[in-house]
C-alpha positions as CSV (number, residue, x, y, z in Angstrom):
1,X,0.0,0.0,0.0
2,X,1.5,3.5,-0.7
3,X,2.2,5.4,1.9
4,X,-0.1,7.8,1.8
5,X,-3.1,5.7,2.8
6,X,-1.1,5.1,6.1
7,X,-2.1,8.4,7.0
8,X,-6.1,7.7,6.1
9,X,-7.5,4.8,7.8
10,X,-11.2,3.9,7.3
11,X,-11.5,1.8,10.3
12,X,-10.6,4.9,12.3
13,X,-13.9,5.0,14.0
14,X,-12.9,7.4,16.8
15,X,-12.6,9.9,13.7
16,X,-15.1,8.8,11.8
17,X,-17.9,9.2,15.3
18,X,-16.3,12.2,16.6
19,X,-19.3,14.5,16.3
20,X,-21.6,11.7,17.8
21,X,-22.5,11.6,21.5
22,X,-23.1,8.3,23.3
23,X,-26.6,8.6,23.0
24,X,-26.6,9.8,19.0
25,X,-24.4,6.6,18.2
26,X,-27.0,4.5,19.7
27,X,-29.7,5.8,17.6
28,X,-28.0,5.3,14.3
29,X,-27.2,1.6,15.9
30,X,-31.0,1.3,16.4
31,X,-31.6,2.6,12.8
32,X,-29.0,0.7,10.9
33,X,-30.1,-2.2,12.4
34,X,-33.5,-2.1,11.4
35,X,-32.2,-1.3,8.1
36,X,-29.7,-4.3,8.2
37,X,-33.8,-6.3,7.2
38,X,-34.9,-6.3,4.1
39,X,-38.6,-7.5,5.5
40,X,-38.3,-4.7,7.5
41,X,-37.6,-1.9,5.3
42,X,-40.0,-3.1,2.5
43,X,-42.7,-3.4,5.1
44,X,-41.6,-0.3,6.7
45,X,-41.8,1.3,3.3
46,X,-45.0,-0.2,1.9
47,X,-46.7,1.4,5.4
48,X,-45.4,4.7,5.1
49,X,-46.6,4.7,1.4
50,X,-50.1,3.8,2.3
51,X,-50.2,6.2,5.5
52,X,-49.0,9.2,2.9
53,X,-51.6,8.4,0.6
54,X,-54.5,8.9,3.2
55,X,-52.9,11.9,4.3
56,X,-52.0,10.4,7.3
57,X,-49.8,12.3,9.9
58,X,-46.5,10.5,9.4
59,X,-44.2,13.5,10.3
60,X,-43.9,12.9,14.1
61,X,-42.4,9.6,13.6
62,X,-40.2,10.2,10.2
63,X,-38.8,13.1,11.3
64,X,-37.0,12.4,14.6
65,X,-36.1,8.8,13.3
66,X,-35.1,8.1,9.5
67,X,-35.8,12.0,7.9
68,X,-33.1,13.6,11.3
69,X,-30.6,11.1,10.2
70,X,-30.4,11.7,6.2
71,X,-31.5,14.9,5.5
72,X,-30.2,18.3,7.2
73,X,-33.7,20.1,7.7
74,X,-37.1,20.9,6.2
75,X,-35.5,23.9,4.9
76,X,-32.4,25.5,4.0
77,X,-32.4,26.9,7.7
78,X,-32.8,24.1,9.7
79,X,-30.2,22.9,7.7
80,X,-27.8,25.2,9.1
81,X,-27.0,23.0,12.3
82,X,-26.1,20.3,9.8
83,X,-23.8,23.1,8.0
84,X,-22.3,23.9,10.8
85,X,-21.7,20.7,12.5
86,X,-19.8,19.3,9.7
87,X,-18.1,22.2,8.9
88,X,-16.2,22.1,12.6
89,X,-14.8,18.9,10.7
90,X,-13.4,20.3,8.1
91,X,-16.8,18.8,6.1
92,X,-18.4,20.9,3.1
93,X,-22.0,20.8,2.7
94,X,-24.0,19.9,-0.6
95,X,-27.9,21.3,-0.1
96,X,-29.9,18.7,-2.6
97,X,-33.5,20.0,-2.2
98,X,-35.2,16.5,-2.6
99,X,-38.5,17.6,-3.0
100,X,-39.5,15.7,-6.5
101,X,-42.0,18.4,-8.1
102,X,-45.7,18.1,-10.1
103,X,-44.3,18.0,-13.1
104,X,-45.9,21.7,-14.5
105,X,-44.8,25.0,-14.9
106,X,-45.5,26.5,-12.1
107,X,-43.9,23.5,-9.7
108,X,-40.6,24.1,-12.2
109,X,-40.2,27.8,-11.5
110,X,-40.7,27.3,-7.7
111,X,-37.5,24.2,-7.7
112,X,-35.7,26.9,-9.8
113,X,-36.4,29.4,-7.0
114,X,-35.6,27.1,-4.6
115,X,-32.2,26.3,-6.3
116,X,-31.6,29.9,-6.3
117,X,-32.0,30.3,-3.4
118,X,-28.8,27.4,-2.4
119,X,-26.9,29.4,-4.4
120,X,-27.1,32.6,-2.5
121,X,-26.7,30.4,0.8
122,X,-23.0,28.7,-0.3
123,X,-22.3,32.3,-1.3
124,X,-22.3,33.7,2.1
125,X,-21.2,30.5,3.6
126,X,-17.9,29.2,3.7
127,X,-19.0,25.3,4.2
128,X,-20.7,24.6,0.7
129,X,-18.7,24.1,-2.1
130,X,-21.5,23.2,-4.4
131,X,-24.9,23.6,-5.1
132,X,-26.6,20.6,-6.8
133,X,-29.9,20.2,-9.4
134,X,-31.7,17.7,-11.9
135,X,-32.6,19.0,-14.6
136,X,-36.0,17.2,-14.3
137,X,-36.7,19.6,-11.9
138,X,-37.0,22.3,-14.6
139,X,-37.9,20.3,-17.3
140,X,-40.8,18.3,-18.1
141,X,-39.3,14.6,-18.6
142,X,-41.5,13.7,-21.3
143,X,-40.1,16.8,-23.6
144,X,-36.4,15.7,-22.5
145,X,-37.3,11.9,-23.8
146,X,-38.9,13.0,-27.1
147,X,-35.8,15.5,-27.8
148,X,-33.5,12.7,-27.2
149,X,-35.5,10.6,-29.6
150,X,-35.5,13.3,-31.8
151,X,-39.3,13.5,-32.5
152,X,-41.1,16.8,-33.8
153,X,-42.2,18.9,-31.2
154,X,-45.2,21.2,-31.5
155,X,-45.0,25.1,-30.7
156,X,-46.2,24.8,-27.8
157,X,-43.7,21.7,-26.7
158,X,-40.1,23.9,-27.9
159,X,-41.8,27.2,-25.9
160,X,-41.9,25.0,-22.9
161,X,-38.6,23.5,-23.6
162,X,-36.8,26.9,-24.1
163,X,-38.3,28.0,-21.1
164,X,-36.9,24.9,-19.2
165,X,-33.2,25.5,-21.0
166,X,-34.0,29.2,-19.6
167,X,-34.3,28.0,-16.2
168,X,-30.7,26.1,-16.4
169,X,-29.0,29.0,-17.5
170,X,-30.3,31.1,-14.6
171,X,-28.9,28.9,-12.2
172,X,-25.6,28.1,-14.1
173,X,-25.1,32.0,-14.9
174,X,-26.2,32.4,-10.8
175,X,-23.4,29.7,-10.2
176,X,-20.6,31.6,-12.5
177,X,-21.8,35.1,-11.2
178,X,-21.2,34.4,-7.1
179,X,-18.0,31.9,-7.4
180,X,-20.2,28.9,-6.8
181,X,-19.8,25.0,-8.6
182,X,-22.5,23.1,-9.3
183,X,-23.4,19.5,-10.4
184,X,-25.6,18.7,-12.8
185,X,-26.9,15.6,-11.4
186,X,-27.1,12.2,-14.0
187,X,-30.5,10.3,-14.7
188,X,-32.0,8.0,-16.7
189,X,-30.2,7.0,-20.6
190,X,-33.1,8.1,-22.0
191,X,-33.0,11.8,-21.0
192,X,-29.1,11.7,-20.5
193,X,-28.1,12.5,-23.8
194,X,-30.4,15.7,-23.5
195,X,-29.6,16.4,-20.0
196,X,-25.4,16.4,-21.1
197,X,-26.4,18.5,-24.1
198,X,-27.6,21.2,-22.4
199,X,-25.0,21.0,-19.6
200,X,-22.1,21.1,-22.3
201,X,-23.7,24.4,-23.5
202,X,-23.8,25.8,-20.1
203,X,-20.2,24.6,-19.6
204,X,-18.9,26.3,-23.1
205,X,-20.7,29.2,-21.5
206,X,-19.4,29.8,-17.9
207,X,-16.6,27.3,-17.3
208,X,-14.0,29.5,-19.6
209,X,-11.5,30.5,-16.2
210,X,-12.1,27.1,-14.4
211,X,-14.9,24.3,-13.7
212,X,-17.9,25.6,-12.5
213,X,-20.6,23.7,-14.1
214,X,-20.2,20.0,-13.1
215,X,-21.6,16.9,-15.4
216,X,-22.1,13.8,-13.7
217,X,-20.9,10.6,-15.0
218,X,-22.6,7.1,-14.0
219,X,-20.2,4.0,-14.5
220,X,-22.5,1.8,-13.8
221,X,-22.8,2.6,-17.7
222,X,-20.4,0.6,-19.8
223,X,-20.3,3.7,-22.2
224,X,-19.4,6.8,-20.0
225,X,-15.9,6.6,-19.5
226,X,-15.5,7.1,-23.6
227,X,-18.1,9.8,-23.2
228,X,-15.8,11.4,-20.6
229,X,-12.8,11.4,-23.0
230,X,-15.0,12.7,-25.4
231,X,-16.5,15.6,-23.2
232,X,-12.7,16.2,-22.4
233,X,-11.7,16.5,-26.0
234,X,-14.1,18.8,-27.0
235,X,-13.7,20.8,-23.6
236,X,-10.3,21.6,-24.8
237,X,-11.5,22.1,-28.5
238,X,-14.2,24.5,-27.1
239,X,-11.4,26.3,-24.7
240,X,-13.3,25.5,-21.4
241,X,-12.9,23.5,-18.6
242,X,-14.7,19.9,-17.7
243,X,-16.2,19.5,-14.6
244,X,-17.0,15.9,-13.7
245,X,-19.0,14.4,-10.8
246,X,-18.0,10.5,-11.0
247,X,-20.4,8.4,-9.4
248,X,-21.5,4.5,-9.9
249,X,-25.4,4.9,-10.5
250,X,-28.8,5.1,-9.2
251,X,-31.1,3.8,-11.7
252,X,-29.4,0.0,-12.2
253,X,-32.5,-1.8,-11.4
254,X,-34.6,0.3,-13.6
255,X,-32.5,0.2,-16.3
256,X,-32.5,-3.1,-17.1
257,X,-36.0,-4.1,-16.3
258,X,-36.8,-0.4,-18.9
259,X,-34.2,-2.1,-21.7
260,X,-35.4,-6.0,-21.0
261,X,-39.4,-4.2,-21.8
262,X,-38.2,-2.3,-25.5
263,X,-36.0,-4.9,-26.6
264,X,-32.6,-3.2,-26.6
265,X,-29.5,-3.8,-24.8
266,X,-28.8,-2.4,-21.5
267,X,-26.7,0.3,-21.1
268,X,-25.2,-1.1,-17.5
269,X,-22.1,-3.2,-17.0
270,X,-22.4,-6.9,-16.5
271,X,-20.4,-6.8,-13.3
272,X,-19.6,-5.2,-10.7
273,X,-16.4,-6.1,-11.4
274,X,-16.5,-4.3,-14.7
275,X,-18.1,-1.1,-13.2
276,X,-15.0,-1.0,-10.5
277,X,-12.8,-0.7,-13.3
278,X,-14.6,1.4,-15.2
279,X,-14.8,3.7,-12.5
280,X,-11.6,3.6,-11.3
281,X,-10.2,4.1,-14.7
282,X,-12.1,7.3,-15.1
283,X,-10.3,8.6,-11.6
284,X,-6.6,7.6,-13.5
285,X,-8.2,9.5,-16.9
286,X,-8.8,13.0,-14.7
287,X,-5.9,12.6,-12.5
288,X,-4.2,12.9,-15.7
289,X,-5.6,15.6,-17.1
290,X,-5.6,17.5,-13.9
291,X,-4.8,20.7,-15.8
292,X,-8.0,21.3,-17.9
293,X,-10.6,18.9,-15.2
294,X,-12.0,19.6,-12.0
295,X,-13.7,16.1,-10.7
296,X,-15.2,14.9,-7.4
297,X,-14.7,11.3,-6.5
298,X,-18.8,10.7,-5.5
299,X,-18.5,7.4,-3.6
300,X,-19.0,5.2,-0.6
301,X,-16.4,2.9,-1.9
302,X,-12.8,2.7,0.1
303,X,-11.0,0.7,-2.6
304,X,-11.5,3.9,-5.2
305,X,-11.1,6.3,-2.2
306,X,-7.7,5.1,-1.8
307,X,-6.8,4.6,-5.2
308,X,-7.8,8.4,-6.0
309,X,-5.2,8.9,-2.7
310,X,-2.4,7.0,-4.0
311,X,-2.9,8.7,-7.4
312,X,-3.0,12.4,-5.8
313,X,0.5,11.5,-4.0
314,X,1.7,9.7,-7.3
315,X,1.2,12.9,-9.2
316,X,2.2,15.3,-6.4
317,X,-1.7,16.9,-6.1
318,X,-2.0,18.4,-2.7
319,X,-4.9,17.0,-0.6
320,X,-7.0,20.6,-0.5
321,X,-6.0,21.2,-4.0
322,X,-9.3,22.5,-5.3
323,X,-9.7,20.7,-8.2
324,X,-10.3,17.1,-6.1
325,X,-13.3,16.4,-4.2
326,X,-14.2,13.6,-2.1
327,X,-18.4,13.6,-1.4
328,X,-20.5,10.8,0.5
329,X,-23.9,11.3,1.2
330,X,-25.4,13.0,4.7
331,X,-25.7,10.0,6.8
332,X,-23.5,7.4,5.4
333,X,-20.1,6.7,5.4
334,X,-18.6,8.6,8.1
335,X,-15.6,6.6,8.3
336,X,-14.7,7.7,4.9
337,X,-15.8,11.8,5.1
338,X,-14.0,12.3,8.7
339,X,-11.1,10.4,8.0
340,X,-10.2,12.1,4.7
341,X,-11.5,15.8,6.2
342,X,-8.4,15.2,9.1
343,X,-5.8,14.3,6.9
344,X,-6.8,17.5,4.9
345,X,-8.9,16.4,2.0
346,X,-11.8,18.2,0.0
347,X,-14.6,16.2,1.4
348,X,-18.4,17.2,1.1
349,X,-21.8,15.7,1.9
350,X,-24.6,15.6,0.1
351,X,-27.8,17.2,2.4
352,X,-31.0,16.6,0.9
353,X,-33.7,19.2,2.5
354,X,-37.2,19.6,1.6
355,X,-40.8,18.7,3.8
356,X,-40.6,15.5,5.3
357,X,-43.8,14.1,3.4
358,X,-42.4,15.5,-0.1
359,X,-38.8,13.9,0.7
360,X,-40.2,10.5,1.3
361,X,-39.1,8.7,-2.0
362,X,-35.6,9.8,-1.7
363,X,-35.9,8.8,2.3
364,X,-37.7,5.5,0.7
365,X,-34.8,4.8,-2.2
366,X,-32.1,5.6,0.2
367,X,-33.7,2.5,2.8
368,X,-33.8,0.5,-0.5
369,X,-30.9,1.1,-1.9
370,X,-28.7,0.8,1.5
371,X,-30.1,-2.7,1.9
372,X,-29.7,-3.5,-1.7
373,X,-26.2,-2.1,-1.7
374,X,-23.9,-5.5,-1.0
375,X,-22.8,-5.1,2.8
376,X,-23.4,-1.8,2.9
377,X,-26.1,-1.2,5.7
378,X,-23.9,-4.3,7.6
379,X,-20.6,-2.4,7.0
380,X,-22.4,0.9,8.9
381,X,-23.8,-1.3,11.8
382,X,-20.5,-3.3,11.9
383,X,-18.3,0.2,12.2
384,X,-21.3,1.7,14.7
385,X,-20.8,-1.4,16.9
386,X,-17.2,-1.2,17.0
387,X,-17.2,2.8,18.3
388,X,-20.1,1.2,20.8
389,X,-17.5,-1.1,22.0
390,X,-14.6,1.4,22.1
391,X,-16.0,3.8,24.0
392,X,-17.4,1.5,26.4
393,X,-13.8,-0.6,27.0
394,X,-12.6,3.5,27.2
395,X,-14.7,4.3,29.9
396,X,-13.3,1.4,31.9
């Protein structure tokens, strides 16, 4: 191992719990736990479904529990004590409003509002380094599907596109304007090629001095990592910087089942195996071209954590150099975001914010995909009952 991960260790639970009383680690143990079933959290899930749909008061239970533990605050000031908490770590924060919108105009100019509104917050605020969207947000998906497809769209269809394509540029121009990044978040393949269109136009447009607008790159796809040389290539064509948010995927389930249902091939890797490399190939590809791409590292996985280590000390890139992030989500992985944020890395967490009720599918995907995610929830509970046991033999 090369030296530098000597200094990083992710079993380093004293570091990784630091901000966690007695009494806080013992709720996550209680939550992790529960999430460590499968019967539970589909049952769990099902239940909170139903009790939504009757407009039944869920928000006294979800809130203190589940909602407390992933997500910073119903708005973007009770997210402040989340802010500030990790920022006494050395932590960034990412504000992802999570509310998933109606779908119509008016419910697209309120996210873009909202959105706005992040921006002017990492302004002022020294702890977030990013803002965060999807572009589904101020889009209607349907119009993003038939553009990708190429089909004819009526007046009425390009005026509401335009004025979706109008909403992106506000925030990306808001972004260049006050100093701040943000990520364009990935979705589904059949809106992706839109979604990358439009942010390559916002990148030829305010990424000119450095990265500010940020594409995001699934590897679960066996395809991005040639898109990413691609984006590069034209990036330096076009004279303007890449930003690139590499992450494995959300959608893998979907996918497939979406591509099994039209008859064509699916766009995800075989193996995990083969997504691994992919992925960690991509970390080698920007390391490498350092000079004209900003990236963050957006995983829960140590292996490609200490690879993109190794590769900073291998190519002499400082830990806070600013064009190298390290993000986990709010809520998971502490052992990776504390550790690196001591040894002086750029780490930041994703804090989704929103109403409780309108932030239950992400709260829902996130039980899901934590006890989907091989050993995942076991490898939380397993690190939350070692501190447990640390701090008790301590105490002795």
């Amino acid at each position: 191992m090369n030296l530098i991960t000597n200094k990083v260790s992710f079993d380093d639970t004293a570091v990784a719990f630091s901000s966690k009383s007695d009494a806080e680690l013992y709720k996550m143990y209680l939550l992790f736990k529960s999430m460590n079933s499968n019967t539970f959290v589909k049952a769990g899930g099902a239940l909170l479904n139903t009790a939504i749909k009757l407009h039944l008061p869920v928000t006294f239970i979800v809130k203190p529990t589940i909602f407390n533990h992933f997500c910073g605050g119903e708005t973007i000031e009770e997210s402040e004590r989340a802010i500030q908490e990790l920022g006494k770590y050395n932590i960034g924060t990412i504000l992802d409003y999570s509310v998933e919108g109606e779908g119509d105009e008016k419910s697209f100019d309120a996210t873009r509002d909202e959105l706005l509104r992040t921006i002017e917050k990492a302004h002022r605020n020294k702890h977030i380094p990013f803002s965060v969207f999807k572009i589904t947000g101020l889009i209607d998906i349907n119009l993003l599907e038939k553009v990708q497809k190429k089909q004819e769209l009526s007046a009425t269809e390009r005026a509401a596109f335009e004025r979706g394509r109008d909403r992106v540029n506000e925030i990306c121009k808001r972004c260049h304007d006050r100093d701040v990044r943000v990520f364009i978040d990935a979705e589904e393949s059949w809106i992706q090629e839109t979604i990358d269109n439009l942010t390559y136009e916002m990148m030829a447009l305010y990424n000119k001095e450095k990265a500010n607008i940020y594409n995001t790159y699934q590897l679960y796809r066996h395809d991005r990592l040639d898109v990413l040389k691609r984006d590069f290539e034209n990036a330096v064509k076009g004279g303007y910087y890449l930003g690139a948010k590499l992450v494995r995927g959300a959608y893998m389930e979907k996918e497939r089942k979406i591509a099994e249902q039209e008859g064509y091939p699916s766009p995800i890797n075989p193996t995990k195996q083969a997504t691994d490399d992919l992925f960690n190939n991509a970390l080698r590809f920007c390391i490498a071209h350092i000079d004209r791409i900003s990236f963050c590292n957006g995983t829960h996985n140590e292996d490609s954590c200490y690879l993109l280590l190794e590769l900073m000390e291998e190519h002499n890139i400082a830990p806070n150099d600013p064009r190298v992030y390290f993000a986990q989500l709010y809520g998971m992985s502490d052992n990776l975001s504390f550790n690196l944020a001591k040894a002086g890395y750029n780490v930041a967490k994703y804090v989704p914010y929103g109403p409780v009720v309108e932030v239950m599918p992400y709260l829902l995907r996130r039980a899901n995909e934590n006890t989907a995610i091989a050993g995942q929830s076991s490898r939380e509970f397993t690190l939350i009952k070692n501190e447990l046991e640390r701090r008790k033999k301590a105490k002795k």
